[in-house]
BAVODREN-850541 format. One record per residue (C-alpha): z, x, y; residue number from 1; residue in three letters. Coordinates in Angstrom, 3 decimals, always signed. Layout:
% BAVODREN-850541
SITE          z          x          y   vexgu   bakol
SITE          Z          X          Y     NUM     ALA
...
END
This chain:
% BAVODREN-850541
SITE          z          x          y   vexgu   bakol
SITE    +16.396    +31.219    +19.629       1     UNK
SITE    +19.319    +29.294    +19.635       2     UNK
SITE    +23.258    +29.462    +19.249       3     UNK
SITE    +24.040    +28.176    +15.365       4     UNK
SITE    +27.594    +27.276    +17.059       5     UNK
SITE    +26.955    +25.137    +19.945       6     UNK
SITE    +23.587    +24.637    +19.872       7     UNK
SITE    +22.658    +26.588    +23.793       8     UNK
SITE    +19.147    +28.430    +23.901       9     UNK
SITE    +19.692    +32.213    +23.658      10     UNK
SITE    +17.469    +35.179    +24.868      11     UNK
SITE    +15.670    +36.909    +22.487      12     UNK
SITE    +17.241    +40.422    +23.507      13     UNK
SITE    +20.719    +38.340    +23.826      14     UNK
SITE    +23.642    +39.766    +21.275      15     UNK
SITE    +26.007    +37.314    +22.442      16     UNK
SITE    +25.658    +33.476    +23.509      17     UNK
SITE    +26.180    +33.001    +27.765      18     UNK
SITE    +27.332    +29.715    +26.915      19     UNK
SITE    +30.416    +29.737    +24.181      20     UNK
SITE    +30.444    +34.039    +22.831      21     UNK
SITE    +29.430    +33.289    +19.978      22     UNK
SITE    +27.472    +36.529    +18.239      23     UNK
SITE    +23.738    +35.603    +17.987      24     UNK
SITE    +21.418    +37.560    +16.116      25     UNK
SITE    +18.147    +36.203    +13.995      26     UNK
SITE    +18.381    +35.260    +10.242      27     UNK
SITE    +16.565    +35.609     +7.415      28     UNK
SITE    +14.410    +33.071     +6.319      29     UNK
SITE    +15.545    +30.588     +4.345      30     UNK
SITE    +13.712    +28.991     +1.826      31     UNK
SITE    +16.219    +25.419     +1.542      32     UNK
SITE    +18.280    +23.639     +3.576      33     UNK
SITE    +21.321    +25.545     +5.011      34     UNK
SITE    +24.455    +24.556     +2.881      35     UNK
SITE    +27.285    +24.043     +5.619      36     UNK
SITE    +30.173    +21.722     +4.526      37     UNK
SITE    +29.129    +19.322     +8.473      38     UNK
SITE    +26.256    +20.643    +10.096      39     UNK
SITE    +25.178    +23.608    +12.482      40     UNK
SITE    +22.292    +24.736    +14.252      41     UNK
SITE    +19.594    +26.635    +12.098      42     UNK
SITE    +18.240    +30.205    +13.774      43     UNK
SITE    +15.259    +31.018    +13.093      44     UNK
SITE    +13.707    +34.176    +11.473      45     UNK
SITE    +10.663    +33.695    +13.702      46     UNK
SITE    +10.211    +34.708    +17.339      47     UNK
SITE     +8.339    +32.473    +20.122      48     UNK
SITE     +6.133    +34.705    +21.296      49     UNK
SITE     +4.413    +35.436    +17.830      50     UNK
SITE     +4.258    +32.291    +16.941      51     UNK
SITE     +2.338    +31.226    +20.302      52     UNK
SITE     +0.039    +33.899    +19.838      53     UNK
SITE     -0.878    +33.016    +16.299      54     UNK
SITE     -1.133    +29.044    +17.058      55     UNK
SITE     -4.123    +26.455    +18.324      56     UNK
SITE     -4.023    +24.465    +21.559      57     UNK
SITE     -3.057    +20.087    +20.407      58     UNK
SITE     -6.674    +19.636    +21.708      59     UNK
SITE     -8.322    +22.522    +19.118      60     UNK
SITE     -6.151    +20.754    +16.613      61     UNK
SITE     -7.138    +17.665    +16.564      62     UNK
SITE    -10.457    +18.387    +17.031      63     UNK
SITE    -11.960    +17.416    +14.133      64     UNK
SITE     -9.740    +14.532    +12.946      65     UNK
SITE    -10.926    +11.411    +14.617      66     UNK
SITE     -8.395     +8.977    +13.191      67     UNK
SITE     -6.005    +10.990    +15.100      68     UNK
SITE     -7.561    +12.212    +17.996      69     UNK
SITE     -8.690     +8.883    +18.835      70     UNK
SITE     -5.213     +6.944    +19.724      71     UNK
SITE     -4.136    +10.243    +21.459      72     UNK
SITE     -7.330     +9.913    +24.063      73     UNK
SITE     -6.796     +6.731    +24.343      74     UNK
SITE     -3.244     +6.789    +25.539      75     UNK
SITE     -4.260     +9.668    +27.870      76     UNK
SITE     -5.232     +6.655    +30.597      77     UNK
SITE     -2.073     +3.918    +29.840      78     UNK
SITE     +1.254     +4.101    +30.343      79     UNK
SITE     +4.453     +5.957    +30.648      80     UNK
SITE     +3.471     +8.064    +27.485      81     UNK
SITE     -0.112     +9.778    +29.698      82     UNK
SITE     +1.612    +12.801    +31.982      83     UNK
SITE     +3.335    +13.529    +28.647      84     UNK
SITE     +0.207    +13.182    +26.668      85     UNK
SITE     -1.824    +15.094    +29.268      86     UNK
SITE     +0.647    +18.058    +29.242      87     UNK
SITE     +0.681    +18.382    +25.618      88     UNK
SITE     -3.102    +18.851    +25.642      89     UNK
SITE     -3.151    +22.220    +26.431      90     UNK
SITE     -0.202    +23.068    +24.706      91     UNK
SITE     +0.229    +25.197    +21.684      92     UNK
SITE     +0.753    +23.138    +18.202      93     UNK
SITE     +3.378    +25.244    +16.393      94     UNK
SITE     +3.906    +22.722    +13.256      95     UNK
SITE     +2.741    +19.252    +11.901      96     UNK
SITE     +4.565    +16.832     +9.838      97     UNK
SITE     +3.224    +13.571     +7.839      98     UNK
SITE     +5.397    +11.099     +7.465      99     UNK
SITE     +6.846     +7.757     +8.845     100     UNK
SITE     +8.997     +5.917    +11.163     101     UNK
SITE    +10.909     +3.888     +9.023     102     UNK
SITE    +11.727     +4.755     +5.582     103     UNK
SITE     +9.537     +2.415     +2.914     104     UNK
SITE     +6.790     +2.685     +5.202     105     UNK
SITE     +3.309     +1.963     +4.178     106     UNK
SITE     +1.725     +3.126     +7.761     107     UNK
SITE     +1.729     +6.851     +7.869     108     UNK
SITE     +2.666     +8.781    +10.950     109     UNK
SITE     +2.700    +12.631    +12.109     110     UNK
SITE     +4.095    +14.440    +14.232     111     UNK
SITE     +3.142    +17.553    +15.997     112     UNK
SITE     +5.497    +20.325    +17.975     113     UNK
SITE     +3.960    +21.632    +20.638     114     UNK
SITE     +5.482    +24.669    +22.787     115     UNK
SITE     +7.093    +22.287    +24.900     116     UNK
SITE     +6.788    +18.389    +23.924     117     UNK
SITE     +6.395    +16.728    +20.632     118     UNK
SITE     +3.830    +14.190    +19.896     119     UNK
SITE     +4.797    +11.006    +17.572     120     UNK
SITE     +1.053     +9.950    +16.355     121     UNK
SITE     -0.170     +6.942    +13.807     122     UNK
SITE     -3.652     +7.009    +12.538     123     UNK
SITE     -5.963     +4.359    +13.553     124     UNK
SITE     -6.414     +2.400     +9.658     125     UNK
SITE     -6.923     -1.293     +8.331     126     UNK
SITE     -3.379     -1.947     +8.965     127     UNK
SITE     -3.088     -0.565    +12.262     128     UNK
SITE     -4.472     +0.554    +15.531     129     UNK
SITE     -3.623     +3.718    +16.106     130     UNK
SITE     -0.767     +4.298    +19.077     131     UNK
SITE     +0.765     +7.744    +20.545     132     UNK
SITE     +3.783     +8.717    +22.317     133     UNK
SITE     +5.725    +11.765    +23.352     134     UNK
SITE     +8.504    +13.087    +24.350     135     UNK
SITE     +8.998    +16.619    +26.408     136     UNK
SITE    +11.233    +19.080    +25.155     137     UNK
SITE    +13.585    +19.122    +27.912     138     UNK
SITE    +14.099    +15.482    +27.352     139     UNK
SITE    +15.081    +16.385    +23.827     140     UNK
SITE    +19.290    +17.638    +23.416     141     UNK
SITE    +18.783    +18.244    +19.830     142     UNK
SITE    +17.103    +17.237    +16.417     143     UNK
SITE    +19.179    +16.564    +13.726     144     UNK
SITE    +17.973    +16.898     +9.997     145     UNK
SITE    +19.814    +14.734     +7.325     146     UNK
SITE    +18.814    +14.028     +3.585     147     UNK
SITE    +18.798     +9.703     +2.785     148     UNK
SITE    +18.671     +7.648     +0.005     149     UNK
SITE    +16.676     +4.674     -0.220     150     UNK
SITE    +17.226     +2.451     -2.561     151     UNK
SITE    +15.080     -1.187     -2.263     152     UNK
SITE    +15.733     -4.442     -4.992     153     UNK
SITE    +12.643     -6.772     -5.257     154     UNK
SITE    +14.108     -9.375     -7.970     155     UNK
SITE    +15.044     -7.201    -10.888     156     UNK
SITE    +12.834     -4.262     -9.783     157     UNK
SITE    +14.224     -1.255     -8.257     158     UNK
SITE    +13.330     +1.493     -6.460     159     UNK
SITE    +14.599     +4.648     -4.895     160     UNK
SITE    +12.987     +7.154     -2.087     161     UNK
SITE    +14.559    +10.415     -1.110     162     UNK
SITE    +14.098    +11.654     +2.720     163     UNK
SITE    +14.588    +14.105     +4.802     164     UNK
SITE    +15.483    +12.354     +8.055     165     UNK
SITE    +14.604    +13.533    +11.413     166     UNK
SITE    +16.643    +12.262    +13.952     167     UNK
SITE    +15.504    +13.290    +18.161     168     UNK
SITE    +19.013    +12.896    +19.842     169     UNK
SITE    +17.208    +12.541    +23.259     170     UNK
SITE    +18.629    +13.189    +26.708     171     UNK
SITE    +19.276     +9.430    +27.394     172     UNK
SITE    +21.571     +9.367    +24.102     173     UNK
SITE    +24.842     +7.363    +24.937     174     UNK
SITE    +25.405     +6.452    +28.558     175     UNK
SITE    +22.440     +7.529    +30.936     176     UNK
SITE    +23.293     +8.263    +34.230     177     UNK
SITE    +19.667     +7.387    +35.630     178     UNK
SITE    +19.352     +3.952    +34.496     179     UNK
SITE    +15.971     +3.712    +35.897     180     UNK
SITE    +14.825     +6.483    +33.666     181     UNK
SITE    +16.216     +5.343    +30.709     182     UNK
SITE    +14.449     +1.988    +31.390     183     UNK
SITE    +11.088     +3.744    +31.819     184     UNK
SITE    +11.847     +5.520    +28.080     185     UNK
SITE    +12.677     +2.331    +26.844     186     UNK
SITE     +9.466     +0.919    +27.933     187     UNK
SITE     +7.415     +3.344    +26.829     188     UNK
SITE     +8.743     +4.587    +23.583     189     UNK
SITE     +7.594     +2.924    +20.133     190     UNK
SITE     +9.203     -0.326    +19.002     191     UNK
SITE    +10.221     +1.599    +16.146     192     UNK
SITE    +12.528     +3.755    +18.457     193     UNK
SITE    +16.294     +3.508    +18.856     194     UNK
SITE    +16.285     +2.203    +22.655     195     UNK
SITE    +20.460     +1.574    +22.453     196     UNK
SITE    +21.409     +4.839    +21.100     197     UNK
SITE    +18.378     +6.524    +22.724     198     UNK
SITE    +17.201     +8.788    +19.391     199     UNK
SITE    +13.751     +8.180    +17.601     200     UNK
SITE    +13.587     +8.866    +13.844     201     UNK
SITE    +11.098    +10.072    +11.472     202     UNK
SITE    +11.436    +10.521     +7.392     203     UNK
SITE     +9.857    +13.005     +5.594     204     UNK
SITE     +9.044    +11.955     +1.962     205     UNK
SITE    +10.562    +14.440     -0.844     206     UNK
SITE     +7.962    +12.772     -3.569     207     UNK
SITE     +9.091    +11.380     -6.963     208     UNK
SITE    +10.726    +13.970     -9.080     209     UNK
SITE    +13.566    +16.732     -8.582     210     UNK
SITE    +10.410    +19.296     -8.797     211     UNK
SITE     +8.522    +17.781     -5.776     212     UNK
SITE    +12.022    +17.095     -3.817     213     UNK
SITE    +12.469    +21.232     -4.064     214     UNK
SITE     +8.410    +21.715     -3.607     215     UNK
SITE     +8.585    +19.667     -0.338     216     UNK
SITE    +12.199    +21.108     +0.780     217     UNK
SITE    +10.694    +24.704     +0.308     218     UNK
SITE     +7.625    +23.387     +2.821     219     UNK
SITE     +9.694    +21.394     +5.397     220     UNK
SITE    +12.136    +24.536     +5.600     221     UNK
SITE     +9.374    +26.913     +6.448     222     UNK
SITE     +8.271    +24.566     +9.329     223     UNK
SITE    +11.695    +23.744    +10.890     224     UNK
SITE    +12.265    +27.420    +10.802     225     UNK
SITE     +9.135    +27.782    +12.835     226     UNK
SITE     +9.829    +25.101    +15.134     227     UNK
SITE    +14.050    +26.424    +15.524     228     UNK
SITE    +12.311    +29.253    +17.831     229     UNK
SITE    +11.495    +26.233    +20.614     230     UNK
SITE    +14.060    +23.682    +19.477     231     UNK
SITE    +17.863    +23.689    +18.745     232     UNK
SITE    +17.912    +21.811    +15.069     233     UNK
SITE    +20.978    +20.691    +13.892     234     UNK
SITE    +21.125    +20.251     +9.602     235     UNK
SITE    +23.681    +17.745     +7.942     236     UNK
SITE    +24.871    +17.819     +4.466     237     UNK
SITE    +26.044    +14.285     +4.936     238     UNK
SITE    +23.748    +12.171     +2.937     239     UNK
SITE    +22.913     +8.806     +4.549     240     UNK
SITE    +22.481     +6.462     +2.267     241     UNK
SITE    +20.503     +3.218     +2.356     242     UNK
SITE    +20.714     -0.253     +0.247     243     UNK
SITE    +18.224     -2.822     +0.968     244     UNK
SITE    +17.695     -6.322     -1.417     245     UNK
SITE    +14.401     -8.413     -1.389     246     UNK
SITE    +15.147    -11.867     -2.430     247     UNK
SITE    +12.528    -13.643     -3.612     248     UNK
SITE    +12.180    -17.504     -4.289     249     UNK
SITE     +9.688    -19.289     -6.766     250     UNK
SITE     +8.510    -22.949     -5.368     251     UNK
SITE    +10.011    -22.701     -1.830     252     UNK
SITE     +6.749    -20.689     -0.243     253     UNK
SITE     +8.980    -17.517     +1.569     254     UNK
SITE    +10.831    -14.480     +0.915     255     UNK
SITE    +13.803    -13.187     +2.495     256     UNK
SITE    +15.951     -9.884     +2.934     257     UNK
SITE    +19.269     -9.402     +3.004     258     UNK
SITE    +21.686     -6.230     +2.956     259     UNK
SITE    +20.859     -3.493     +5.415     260     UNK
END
């Protein structure tokens, strides 16, 4: 359980936060996205302990899905990512998430929360061999949850994709003190990470119409409330929105992109 005011990890028996006083007692569940005029951390309905007791080990999870389990054995013997990998193993999975790492993305990604790391996994496919990272949570100062608007131009086509976006504010966010650390997350972590800012992102699709967007926002909420007992999650009602424009030129043999 956490403190919805400054985000510090609270004893379940605790009444009051050690950290700033703030009261701290659990909520009910919500079923949507918390509507705060910034953002504040969520508490969750659920406790830790009954959520462990409920939940498979990563390795029972991924037991029978091969196009997953497969890049996370193999990155169990390379790299910076393997102690983090190996750890996770054994670990409780207490929610999954499909999704990507960039918005627009045709190569799907999930990501599991274990009890205390989370695992950022992409499928082995046609497009793609399948890679695997991970991050522990004590390497993790917060996740922040933001809705985004997409909106791409190919030539006089248009199209628009609504997110939720996860955003892992990590412990090397901003200025790191152990330079040599950082530069070990930085060569480990995905290319699709933030290495500057030190965050890594991942969108959740809200589907095509204003009944999936609620259908999906109903599901995501139920997880994040889950996962709130292990990690402090920040919401944002401060829509990011996107523009992109996909020039395209007849004759000359390339495309380009511009806007951002």
């Amino acid at each position: 359980m956490f403190c919805s005011n400054c985000g510090n990890e609270a004893k379940p028996s605790a009444k009051f936060c050690e950290e700033c006083g703030n009261p701290v007692q659990s909520q009910p569940k919500s079923k949507s996205k918390p509507k705060n005029e910034t953002s504040e951390f969520m508490v969750s309905s659920k406790k830790a302990d009954e959520v462990l007791s409920q939940a498979n080990t990563v390795a029972n999870e991924y037991k029978d899905k091969s196009s997953l389990r497969k890049p996370l054995k193999a990155f169990l013997n390379t790299g910076f990512a393997k102690e983090r990998i190996e750890e996770s193993w054994s670990q409780k999975a207490i929610a999954r998430f499909d999704g990507s790492a960039k918005e627009s993305s045709i190569l799907p990604r999930e990501i599991c929360f274990a009890q205390d790391s989370v695992l950022f996994i992409t499928e082995n496919n046609l497009l793609a061999r399948g890679t695997a990272t991970a991050l522990r949570r004590s390497e993790i100062q917060y996740i922040e949850v933001s809705p985004l608007q997409s909106n791409l131009t190919f030539g006089l086509a248009q199209r628009s994709d609504s997110y939720w976006k996860l955003t892992f504010v990590t412990k090397w966010a901003g200025p790191a003190e152990d330079k040599k650390e950082k530069g070990l997350f930085m060569a480990y972590a995905d290319s699709t990470w933030n290495f500057k800012e030190g965050e890594v992102s991942f969108y959740l699709p809200l589907g095509n119409s204003s009944y999936q967007a609620e259908k999906y926002e109903e599901m995501y909420s139920e997880k994040l409330d889950t996962v709130a007992a292990f990690y402090p999650i920040k919401f944002s009602n401060l829509e990011i929105v996107q523009n992109r424009s996909i020039g395209f030129f007849i004759g000359t043999g390339f495309w380009r992109e511009i806007g951002g």
